[in-house]
C-alpha positions in Angstrom: -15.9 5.9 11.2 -11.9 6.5 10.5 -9.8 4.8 12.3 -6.2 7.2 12.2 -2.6 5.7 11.9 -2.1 8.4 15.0 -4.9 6.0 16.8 -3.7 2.8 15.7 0.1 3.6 17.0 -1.1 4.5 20.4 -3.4 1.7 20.6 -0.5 -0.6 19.7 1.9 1.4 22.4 -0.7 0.6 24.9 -1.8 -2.8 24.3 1.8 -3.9 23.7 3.4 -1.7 26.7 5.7 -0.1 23.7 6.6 3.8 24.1 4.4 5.9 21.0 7.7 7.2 19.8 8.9 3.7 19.3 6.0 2.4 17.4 5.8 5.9 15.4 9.1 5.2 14.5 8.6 1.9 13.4 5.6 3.0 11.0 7.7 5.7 10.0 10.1 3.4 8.6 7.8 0.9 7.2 6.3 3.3 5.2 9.7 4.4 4.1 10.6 0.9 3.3 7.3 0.5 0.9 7.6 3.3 -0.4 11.2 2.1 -1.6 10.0 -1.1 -3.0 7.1 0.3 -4.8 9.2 3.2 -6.9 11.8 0.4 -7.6 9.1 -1.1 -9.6 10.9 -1.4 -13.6 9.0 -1.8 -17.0 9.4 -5.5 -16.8 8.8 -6.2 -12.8 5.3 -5.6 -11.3 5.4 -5.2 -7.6 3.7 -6.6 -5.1 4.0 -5.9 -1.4 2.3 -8.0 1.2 1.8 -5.4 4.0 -0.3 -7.5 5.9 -2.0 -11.2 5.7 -4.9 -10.2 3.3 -3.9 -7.0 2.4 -1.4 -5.9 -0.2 -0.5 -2.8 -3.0 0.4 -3.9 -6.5 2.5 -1.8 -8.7 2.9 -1.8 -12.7 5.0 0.7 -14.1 2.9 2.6 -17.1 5.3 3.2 -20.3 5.0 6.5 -21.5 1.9 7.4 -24.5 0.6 9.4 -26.8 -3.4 10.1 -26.6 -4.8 10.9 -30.0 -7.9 13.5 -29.5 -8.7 16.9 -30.7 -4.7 17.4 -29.8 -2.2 15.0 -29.1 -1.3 14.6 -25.7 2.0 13.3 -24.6 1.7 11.3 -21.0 4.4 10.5 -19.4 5.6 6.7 -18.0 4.5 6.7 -14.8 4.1 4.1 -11.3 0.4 3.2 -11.0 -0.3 1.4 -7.2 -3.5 -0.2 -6.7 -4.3 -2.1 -3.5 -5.8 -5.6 -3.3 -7.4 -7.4 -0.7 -7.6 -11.2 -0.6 -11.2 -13.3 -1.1 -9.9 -15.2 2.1 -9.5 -11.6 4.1 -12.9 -10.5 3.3 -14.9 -14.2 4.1 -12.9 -13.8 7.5 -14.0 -10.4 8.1 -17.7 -11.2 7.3 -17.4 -14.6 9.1 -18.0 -17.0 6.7 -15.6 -19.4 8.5 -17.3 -19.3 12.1 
């Protein structure tokens, strides 16, 4: 099963009695607001942003290398953004704590 953002910001309009366009916005700019912190992450900051309880996207910034094979490779520094989800937010969802 998928589950959309296009479903999820209809299901919030409805349950919340919020026009679509309204919460669409508001997704809109969150992810423009992440999106902001994450690329601000520096060679001496990780990031880490807490988009929900339980649910978050680190960022490390990769200096640039040089990969030795059969020819040398140059790779540039890069952004790398993995996301993480707590111990606590996966007992819940299996309910270990009923």
């Amino acid at each position: 099963m998928t589950i959309t953002q296009e479903k999820i910001i209809k299901e919030i309009a409805e349950k919340e009695d919020i026009n679509v366009a309204t919460v669409r916005k508001v997704f809109k700019r969150a992810e423009k607001c992440i999106f902001a912190y994450l690329s601000s992450t520096t060679p001496t900051d990780n990031t880490v942003v807490k988009i929900l309880d339980g649910l978050s996207l680190e960022c490390k910034y990769i200096p640039e290398k040089e990969i030795h094979t059969y020819d040398n490779i140059q790779c540039d520094a890069k952004i790398w953004t993995k996301p993480k989800i707590t111990r606590y937010y996966n007992r819940k969802l299996n309910g270990y704590f009923d």
